[in-house]
C-alpha distance (Angstrom), angle and dihedral (degrees) to the residues before:
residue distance angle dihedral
X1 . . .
X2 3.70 . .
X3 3.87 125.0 .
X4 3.33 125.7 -148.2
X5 3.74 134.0 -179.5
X6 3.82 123.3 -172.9
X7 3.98 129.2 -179.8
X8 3.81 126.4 -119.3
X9 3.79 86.7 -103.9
X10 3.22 113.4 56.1
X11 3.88 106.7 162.8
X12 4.10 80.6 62.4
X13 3.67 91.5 44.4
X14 3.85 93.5 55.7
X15 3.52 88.1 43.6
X16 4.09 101.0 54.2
X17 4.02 84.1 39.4
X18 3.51 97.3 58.5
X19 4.01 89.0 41.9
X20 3.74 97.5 46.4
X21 3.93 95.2 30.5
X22 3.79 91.2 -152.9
X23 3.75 104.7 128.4
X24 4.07 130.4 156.0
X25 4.19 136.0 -158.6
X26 3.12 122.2 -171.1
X27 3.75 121.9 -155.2
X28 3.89 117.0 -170.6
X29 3.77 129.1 -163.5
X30 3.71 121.2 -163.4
X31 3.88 138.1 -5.5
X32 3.93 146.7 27.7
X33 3.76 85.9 -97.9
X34 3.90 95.2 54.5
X35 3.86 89.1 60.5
X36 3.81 97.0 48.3
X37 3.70 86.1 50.1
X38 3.94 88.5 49.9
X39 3.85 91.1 49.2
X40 4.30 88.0 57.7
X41 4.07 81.0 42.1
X42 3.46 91.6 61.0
X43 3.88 100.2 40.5
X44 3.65 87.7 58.8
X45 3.36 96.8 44.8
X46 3.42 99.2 59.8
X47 3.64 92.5 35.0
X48 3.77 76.7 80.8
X49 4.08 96.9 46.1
X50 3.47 103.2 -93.9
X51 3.88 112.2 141.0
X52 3.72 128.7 -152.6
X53 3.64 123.9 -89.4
X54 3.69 127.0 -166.4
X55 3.48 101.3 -164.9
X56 3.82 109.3 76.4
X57 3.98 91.2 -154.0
X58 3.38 100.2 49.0
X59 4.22 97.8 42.4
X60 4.23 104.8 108.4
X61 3.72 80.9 -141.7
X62 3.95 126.5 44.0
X63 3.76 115.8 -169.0
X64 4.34 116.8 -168.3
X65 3.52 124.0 -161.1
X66 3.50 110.3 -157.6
X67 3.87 143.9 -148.6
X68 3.61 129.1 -144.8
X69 3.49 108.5 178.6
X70 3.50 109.6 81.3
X71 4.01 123.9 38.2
X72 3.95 83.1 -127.9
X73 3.45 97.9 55.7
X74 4.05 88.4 52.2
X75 3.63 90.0 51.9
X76 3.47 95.6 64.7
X77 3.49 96.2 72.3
X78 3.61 91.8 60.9
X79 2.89 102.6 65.1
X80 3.82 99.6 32.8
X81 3.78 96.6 52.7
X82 3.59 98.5 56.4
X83 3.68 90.5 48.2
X84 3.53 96.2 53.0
X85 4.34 91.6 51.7
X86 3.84 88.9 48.9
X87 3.52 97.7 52.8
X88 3.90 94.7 39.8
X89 4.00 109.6 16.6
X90 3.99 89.0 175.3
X91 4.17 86.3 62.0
X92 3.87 108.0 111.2
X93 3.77 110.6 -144.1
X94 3.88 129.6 -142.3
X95 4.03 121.9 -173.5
X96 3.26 118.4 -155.9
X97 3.93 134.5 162.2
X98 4.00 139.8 57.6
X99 3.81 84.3 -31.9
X100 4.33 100.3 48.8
X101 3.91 91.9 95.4
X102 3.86 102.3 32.9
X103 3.79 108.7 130.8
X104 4.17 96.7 -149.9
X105 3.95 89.5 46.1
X106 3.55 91.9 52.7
X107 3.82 84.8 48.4
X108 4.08 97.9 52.3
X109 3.86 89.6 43.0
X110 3.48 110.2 38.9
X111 3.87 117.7 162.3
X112 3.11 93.8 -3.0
X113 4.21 89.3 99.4
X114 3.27 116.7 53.7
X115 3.50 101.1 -159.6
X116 4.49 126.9 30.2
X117 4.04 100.6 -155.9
X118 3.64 118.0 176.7
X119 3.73 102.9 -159.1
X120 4.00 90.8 -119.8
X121 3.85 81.4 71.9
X122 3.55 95.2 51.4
X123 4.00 83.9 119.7
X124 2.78 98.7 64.3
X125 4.11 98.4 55.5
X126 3.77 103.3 110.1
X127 3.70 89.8 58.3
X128 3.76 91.5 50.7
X129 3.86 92.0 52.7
X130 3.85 94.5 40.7
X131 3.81 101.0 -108.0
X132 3.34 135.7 113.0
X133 3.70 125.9 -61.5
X134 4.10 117.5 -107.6
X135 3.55 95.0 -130.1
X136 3.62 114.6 -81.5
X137 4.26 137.7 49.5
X138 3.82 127.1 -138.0
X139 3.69 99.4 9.2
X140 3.71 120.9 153.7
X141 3.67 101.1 -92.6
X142 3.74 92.5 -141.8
X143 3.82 84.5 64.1
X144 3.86 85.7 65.6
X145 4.07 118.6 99.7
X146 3.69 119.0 -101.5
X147 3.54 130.3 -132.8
X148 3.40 92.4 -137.2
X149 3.87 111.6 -148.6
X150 3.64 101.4 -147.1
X151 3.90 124.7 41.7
X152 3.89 87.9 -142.3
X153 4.10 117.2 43.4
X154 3.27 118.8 34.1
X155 3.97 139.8 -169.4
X156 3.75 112.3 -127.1
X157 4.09 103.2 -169.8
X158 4.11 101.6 -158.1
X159 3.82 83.7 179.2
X160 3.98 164.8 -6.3
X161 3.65 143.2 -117.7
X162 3.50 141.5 4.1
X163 3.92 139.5 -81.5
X164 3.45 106.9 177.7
X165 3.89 110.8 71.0
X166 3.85 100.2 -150.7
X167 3.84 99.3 -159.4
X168 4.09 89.6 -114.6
X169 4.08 99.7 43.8
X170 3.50 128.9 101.9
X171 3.58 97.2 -178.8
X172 3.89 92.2 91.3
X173 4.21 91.0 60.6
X174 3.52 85.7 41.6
X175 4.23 111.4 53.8
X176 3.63 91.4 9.8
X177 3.90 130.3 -146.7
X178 3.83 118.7 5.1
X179 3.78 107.1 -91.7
X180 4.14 115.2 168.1
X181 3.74 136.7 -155.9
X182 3.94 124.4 -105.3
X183 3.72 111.6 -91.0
X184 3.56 83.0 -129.1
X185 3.60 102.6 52.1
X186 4.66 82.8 47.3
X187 3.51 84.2 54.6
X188 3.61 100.8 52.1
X189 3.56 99.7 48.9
X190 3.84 87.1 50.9
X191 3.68 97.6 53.1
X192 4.11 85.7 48.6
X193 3.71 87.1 49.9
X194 3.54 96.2 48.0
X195 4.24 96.8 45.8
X196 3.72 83.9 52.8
X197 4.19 87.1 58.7
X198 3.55 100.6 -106.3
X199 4.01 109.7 173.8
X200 3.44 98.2 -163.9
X201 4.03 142.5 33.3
X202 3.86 135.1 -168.4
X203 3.92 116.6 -170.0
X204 3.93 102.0 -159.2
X205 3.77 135.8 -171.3
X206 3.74 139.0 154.9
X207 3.77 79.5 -104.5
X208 3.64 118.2 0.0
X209 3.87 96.9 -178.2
X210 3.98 86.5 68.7
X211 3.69 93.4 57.5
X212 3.99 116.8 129.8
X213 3.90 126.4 164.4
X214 4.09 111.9 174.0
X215 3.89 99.2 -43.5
X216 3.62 96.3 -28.0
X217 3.89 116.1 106.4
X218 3.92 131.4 178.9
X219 3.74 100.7 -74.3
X220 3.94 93.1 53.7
X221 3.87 86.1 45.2
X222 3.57 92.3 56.8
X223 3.64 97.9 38.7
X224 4.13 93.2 49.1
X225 3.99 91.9 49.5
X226 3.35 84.6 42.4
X227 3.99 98.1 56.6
X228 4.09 89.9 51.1
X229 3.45 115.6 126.0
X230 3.68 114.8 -99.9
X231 3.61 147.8 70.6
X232 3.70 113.2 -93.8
X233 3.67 137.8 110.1
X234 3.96 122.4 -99.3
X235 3.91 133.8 -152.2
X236 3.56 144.6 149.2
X237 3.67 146.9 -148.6
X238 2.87 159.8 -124.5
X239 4.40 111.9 10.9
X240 3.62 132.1 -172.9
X241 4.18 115.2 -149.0
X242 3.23 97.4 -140.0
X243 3.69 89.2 60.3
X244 4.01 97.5 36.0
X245 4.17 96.1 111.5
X246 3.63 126.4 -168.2
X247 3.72 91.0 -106.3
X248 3.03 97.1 60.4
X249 3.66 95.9 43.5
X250 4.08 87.0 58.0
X251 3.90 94.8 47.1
X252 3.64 88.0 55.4
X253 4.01 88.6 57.5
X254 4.21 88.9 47.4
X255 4.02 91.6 50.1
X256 3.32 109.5 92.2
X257 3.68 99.0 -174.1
X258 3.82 93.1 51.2
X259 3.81 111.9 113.2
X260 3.46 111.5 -129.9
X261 3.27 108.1 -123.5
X262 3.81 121.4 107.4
X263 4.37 131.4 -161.9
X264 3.47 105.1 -156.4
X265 3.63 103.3 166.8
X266 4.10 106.9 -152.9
X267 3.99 92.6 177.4
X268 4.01 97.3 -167.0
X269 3.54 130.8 12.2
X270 3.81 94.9 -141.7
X271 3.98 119.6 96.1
X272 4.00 87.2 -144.9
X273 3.66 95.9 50.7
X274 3.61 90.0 43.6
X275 3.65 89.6 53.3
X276 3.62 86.8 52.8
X277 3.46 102.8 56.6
X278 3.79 90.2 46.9
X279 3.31 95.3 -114.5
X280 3.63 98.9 142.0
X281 3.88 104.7 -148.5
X282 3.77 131.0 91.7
X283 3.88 122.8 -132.1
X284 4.10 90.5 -105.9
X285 3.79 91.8 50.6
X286 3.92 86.4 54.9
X287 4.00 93.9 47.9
X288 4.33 90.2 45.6
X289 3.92 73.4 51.2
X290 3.85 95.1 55.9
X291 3.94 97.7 33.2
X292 4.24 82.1 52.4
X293 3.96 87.6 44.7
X294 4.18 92.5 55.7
X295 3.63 95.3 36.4
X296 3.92 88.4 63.7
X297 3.50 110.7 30.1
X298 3.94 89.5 37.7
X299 3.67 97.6 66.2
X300 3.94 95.9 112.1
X301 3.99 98.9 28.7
X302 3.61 110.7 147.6
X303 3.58 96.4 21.1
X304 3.63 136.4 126.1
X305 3.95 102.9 -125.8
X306 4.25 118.2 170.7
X307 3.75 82.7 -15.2
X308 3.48 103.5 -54.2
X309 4.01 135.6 116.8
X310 4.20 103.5 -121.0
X311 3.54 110.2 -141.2
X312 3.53 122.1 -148.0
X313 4.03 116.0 -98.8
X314 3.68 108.9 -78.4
X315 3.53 115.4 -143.0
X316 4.10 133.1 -149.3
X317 3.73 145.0 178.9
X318 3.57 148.1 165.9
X319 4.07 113.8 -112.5
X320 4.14 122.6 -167.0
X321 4.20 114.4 -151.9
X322 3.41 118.1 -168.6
X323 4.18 106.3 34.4
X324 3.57 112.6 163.6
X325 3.78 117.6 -81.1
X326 4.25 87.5 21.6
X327 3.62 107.7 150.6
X328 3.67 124.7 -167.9
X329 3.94 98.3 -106.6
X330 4.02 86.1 54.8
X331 3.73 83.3 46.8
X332 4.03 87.8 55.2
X333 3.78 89.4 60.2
X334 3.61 99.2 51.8
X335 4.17 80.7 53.3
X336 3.50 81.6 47.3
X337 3.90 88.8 54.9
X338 3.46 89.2 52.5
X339 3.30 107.5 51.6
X340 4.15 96.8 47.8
X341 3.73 93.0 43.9
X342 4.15 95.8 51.2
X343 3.83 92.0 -154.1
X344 3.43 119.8 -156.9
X345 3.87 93.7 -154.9
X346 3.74 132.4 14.9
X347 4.15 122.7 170.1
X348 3.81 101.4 -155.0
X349 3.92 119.5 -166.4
X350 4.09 119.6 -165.1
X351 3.42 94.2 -127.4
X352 3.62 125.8 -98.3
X353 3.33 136.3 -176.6
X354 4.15 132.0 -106.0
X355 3.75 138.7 -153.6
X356 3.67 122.4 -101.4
X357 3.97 85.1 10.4
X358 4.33 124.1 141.2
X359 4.09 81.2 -136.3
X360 4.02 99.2 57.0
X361 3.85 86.2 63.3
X362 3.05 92.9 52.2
X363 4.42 119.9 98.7
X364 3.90 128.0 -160.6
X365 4.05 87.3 86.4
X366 3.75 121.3 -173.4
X367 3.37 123.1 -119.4
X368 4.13 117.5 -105.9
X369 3.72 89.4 -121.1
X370 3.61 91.6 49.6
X371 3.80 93.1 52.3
X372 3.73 85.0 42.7
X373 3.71 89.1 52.0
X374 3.78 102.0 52.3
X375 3.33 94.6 45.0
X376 4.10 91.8 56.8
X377 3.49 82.0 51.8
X378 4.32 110.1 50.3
X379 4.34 73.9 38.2
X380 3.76 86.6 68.3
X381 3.78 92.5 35.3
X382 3.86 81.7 57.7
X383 3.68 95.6 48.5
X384 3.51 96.8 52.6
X385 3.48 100.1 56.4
X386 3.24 97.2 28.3
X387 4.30 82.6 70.9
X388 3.54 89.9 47.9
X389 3.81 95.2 52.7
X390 3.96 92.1 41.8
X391 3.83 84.1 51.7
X392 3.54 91.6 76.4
X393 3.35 102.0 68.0
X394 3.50 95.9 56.2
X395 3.87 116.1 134.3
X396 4.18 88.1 2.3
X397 3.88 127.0 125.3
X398 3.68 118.8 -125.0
X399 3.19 143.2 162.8
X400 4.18 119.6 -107.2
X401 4.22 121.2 -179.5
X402 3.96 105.1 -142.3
X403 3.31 118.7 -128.0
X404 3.80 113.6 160.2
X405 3.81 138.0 16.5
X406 3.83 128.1 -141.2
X407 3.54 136.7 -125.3
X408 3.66 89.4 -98.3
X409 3.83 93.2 48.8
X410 3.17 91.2 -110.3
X411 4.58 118.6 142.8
X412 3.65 118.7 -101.5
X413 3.60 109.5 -161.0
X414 3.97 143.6 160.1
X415 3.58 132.3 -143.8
X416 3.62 132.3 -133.2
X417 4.17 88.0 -100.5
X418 4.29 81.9 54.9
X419 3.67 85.5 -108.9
X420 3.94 112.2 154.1
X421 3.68 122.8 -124.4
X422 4.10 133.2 -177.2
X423 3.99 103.9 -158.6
X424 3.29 125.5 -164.1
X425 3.72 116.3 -139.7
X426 4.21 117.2 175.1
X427 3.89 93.0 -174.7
X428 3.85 80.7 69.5
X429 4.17 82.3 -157.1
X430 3.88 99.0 112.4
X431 3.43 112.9 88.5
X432 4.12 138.3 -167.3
X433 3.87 112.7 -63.5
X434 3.83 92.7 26.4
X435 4.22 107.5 119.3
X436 3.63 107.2 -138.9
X437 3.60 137.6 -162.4
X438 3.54 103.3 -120.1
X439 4.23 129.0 -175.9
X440 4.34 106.0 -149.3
X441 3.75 100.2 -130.3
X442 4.21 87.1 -178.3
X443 3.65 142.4 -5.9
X444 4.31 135.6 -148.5
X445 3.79 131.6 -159.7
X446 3.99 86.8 -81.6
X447 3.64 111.3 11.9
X448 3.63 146.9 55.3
X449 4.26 126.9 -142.2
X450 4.09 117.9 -165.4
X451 3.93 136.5 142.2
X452 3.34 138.4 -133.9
X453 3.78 110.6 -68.9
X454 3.57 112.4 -108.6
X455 4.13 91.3 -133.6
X456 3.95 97.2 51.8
């Protein structure tokens, strides 16, 4: 998706862009992370007077995020880049992302980027375009401001890379080792997010359950960004099972500005597959996980708190069908999976396979109409209870941050459970980033539809 920033301004924004011709789009492919990482992109770039430009043909400068976890996410750039040099052969290009130091990428594109940036060398960007340098050399990137592109959610990256070397993953060869922020550096740019009215907060990692900075780990992280003075909502993403301790677990039932809403991606259902991926957990370790995970952050579900209807903790994760060697009994148990955890979101990807990965050696491949097959299937699994969770809310006031509108004007919203709502609103005077009492009226497979309630 494209990213674009634009100042308060903007009649002397188009006015200094067309004089100083130095303009930037950034177009990002793939995860939470790849945005934050965009938002520091853009802070430096205009740190060096480049201005925003919407149109991704006619920007002097085209940045690309990139995403190397699926083959289809890879692909896009493909396609895209060539595009963008025929229609604007002055453009200079900069790759950035999982893909920025991938030998066969390089190979298929060739000159046609300019510049190969992996973000831990965002530093050292003025040098690589020929300017002058911001004032500093091999500083942790994440260190660098953002230019955040809302003024009411923000990404707060506590760190980068990966450790674990799942058998499918790229993201390992990509970011590299795990290497985190200082807590006091997180809780800076916090506090300056929350003095400038920020309602909501993410802190994101490749793993945030492996964070440690001096003696402070994850659950003290999340407890002292937690205590900060303010009113706004708090979550965090993205966790790793093996890694999900029981500390943690109870300072997410003490924090009462955590959202509940937990990603817990399981990945397979199977104990052999699991062991195969490296993902060193069993299926019953992962359900004691979710039984701990209710128990604590369930303790006032059903209740009416300030006012408002407390849902129960909604649980998601990500699921892959289709990894080599998957037979249709292992299948069966990530069904199984399904079916006893009730999740209200799942993202399920048919496998496919990476470079440099343990799992592209590996034979015993599943067919593409398999793959296609199972994941029709855990879809409907999804659906089903995803209606019977929504169901629950029916007729019960909560409270939903705006964040979007439709084409027919309608809200888009989410709850603090993640749960998507479309609000109606005929006063037509609430606007995005306003949170909202809202009254569900009805509910689908994936969605939620209220209005404002009548005694806000």
């Amino acid at each position: 998706m494209p990213l674009f920033f634009f100042l308060k301004n903007e009649e002397k924004a188009d006015n200094m862009t067309f004089m100083n011709k130095k303009t930037y789009n950034i177009f990002i492919i793939g995860c939470q992370m790849n945005k934050s990482d965009s938002e520091r992109i853009a802070f430096s770039l205009e740190s060096l007077g480049y201005f925003p430009e919407e149109d991704i043909y006619k920007a002097s400068l085209v940045v690309i995020t990139t995403c190397g976890v699926r083959q289809s996410a890879e692909d896009r750039i493909y396609g895209l880049i060539p595009a963008v040099r025929r229609k604007n052969p002055e453009v200079k290009i900069i790759l950035t992302g999982c893909l920025s130091a991938e030998k066969l990428v390089k190979e298929r594109l060739g000159d046609s980027v300019d510049i190969w940036m992996p973000i831990v060398e965002l530093d050292n960007l003025p040098s690589l375009l020929g300017e002058d340098s911001l004032g500093g050399h091999e500083r942790d990137y994440l260190n660098l401001k953002a230019r955040y592109e809302s003024d009411f959610s923000a990404f707060i990256p506590i760190g980068n890379g990966c450790d674990n070397f799942c058998s499918y993953c790229y993201v390992p060869h990509a970011r590299g080792r795990e290497k985190y922020r200082d807590h006091k550096e997180i809780i800076n740019e916090a506090k300056d997010l929350i003095k400038k009215g920020y309602k909501e907060i993410t802190l994101i990692a490749q793993n945030v359950n492996s964070y440690k900075s001096a003696d402070i780990d994850f659950p003290k992280l999340l407890k002292m960004t937690n205590d900060l003075p303010g009113d706004f909502w708090l979550r965090f993403s993205t966790s790793h099972p093996k890694d999900m301790s029981d500390e943690l677990i109870k300072e997410m039932g003490e924090c009462e500005k955590l959202c509940h809403h937990v990603h817990l991606p399981a990945q397979a259902g199977d104990d052999e597959v699991l062991k195969r991926m490296n993902r060193k957990y069993t299926q019953g370790h992962y359900l004691e996980l979710i039984d701990k995970i209710r128990k604590s952050l369930n303790k006032q579900a059903g209740e009416i708190v300030s006012g408002f209807w407390m849902p129960p903790v909604a649980i998601s994760t990500d699921i892959i069908v289709g990894f080599p060697g998957e037979t249709e009994k292992q299948f069966r148990e990530t069904v199984k999976l399904f079916e006893t955890v009730k999740y209200d979101m799942a993202y399920i990807a048919q496998y496919s396979p990476r470079p440099n990965t343990a799992a592209a050696k590996m034979s015993d491949l599943v067919s593409e109409d398999e793959k296609k097959r199972r994941d029709e299937e855990l879809n409907d699994v999804l659906g089903r209870y995803n209606l019977e969770n929504n169901k629950k809310y029916l007729n019960r006031v909560v409270e939903v941050l705006v964040d979007s509108k439709n084409s027919r004007g309608e809200m888009i919203g989410k709850t603090k459970t993640s749960k998507t709502v479309i609000i109606s609103d005929t006063t037509k005077s609430r606007k995005i980033g306003d949170i909202l009492e809202v009254k569900i009226k009805s509910v689908k497979n994936f969605g939620l539809y209220g209005e404002i309630n009548k005694d806000e």
